[in-house]
C-alpha positions in Angstrom: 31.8 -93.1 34.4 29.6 -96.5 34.4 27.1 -97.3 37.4 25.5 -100.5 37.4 22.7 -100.9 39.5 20.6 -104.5 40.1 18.7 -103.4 37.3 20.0 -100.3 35.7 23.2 -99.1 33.7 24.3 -95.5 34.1 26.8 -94.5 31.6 27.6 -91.5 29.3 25.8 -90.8 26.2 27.8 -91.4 23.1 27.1 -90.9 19.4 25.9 -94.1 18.7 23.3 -93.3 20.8 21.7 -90.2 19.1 18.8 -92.4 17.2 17.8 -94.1 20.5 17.5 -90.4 22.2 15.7 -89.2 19.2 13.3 -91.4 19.7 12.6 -91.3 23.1 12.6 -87.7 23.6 11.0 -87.2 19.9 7.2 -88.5 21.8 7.7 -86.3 24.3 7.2 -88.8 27.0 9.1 -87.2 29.3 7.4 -86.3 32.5 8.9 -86.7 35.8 11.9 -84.0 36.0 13.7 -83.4 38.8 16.0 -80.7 38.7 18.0 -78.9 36.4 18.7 -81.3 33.0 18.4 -79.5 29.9 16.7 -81.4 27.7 17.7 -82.0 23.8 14.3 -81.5 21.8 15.9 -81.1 18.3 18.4 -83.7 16.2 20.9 -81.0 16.4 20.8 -80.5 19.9 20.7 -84.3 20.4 23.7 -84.1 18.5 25.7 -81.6 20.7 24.4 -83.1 23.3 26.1 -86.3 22.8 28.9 -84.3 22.0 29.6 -81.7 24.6 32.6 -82.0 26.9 32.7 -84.0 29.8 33.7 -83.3 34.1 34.4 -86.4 35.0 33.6 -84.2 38.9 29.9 -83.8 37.7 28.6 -87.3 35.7 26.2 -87.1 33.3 24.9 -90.2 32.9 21.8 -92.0 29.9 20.0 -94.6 32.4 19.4 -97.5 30.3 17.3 -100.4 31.4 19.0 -103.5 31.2 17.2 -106.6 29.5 17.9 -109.9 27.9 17.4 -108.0 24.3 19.8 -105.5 25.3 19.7 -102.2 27.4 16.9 -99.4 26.6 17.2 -95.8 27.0 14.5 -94.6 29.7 16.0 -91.1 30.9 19.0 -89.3 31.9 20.2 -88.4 35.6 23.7 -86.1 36.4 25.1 -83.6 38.6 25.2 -79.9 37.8 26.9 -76.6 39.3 24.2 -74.8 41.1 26.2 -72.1 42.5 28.9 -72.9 45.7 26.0 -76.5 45.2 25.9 -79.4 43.2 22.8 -80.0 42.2 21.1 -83.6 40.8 18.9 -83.3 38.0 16.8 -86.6 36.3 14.3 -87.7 34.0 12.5 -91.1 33.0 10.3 -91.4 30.3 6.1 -91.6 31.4 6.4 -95.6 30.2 8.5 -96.4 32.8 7.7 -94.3 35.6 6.5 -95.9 38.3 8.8 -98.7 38.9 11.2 -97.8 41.3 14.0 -97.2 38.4 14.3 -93.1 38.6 14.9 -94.0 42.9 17.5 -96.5 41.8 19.5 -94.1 39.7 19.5 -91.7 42.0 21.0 -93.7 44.8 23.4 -94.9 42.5 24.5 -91.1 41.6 24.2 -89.9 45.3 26.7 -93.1 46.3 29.3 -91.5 43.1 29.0 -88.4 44.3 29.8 -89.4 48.0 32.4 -91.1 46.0 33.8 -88.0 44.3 33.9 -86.2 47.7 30.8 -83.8 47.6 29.5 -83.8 51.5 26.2 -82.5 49.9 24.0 -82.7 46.9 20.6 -80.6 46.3 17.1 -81.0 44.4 14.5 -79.1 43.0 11.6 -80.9 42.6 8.9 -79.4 39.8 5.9 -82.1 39.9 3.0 -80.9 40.5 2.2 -84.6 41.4 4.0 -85.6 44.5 5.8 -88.4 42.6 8.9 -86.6 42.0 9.2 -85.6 45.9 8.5 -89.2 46.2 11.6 -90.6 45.0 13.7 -88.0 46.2 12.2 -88.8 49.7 13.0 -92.8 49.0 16.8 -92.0 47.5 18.2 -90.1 51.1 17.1 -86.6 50.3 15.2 -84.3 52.7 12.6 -81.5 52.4 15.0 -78.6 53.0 12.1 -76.4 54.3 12.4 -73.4 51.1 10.1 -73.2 47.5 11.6 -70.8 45.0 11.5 -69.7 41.7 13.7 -71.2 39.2 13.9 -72.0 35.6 13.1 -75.4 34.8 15.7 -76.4 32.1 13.4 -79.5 31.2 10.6 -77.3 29.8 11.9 -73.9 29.6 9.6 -72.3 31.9 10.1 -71.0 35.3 8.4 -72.0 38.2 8.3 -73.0 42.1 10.1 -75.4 42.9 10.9 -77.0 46.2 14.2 -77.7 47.4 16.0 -80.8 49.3 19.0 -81.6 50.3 21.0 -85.4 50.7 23.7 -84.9 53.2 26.3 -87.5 52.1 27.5 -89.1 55.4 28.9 -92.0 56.7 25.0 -93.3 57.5 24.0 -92.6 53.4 27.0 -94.5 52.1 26.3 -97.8 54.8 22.1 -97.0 53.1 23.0 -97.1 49.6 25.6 -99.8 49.9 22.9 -102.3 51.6 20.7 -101.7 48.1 23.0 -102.9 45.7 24.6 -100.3 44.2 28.4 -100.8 42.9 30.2 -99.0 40.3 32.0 -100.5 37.1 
């Protein structure tokens, strides 16, 4: 599954991408996390992680920054079972937090899975900093009222978390489409 965005490319990891991942998740720059993505720390898991099977149902996508010198890995944004739910998880790397791209992946995986029929998608949000909330707010999610405790794959650790909910109608798909988003 590939999701270009105005200035983003959502596609699958492959092996040829294992040194870029490395690298980036080797500083652990990693800071804003919403959701449920487990995060690679080692080669070997890097490795598997490039490497695990696929549901073409629930995308798992690298977001790469696209640029005259090429695209550049700056996180990672897909949909995971979370019970009778699907749930969005997503990461971007601290140097490029900030700029709007972590929103524009997640419209752009909200508009695929209104694609793929889900009717609904959740979040967990775990910053302490209001930021994630932030873009979940900006990309057609809602407060859905509820904290609770969950592990937070990202850092292995369990804490609060608070809970929203994008309800994929009609209204969403004519939002999304009028910001660019089409799919490859």
């Amino acid at each position: 599954m590939f999701i270009r965005t105005e200035r983003l490319f959502l596609r699958p990891g492959w092996p040829e991408d294992f040194e870029d991942l490395v690298e980036v998740l080797d500083d652990d720059a990693v800071g804003r996390s919403i959701g449920a993505l487990s995060l690679p720390r080692t080669p070997a898991e890097v490795r598997a992680y490039l490497k695990r099977p696929r549901d073409v149902r629930l995308p798992q996508c690298l977001i790469n920054l696209r640029g005259e010198s090429g695209p550049r890995v700056i996180g990672s944004i897909g949909l995971v079972p979370a019970g009778e739910e699907v749930e969005l998880g997503c990461w971007i790397i601290r140097g490029y937090q900030g700029h709007g791209y972590a929103a524009e992946a997640v419209r752009a995986v909200l508009s695929q899975a209104r694609t793929l029929g889900y009717s609904k998608v959740i979040a967990r949000d775990f910053s302490e900093s209001g930021a994630s909330a932030r873009v979940l707010l900006q990309s057609g999610f809602e407060p859905a009222g509820e904290m609770g405790s969950r592990m937070r794959l990202a850092r292995q650790s369990g804490k609060h978390a608070k809970r929203y909910v994008a309800v994929l109608a009609d209204k969403f798909a004519d939002w999304v489409g009028a910001r660019g988003v089409s799919h490859a």
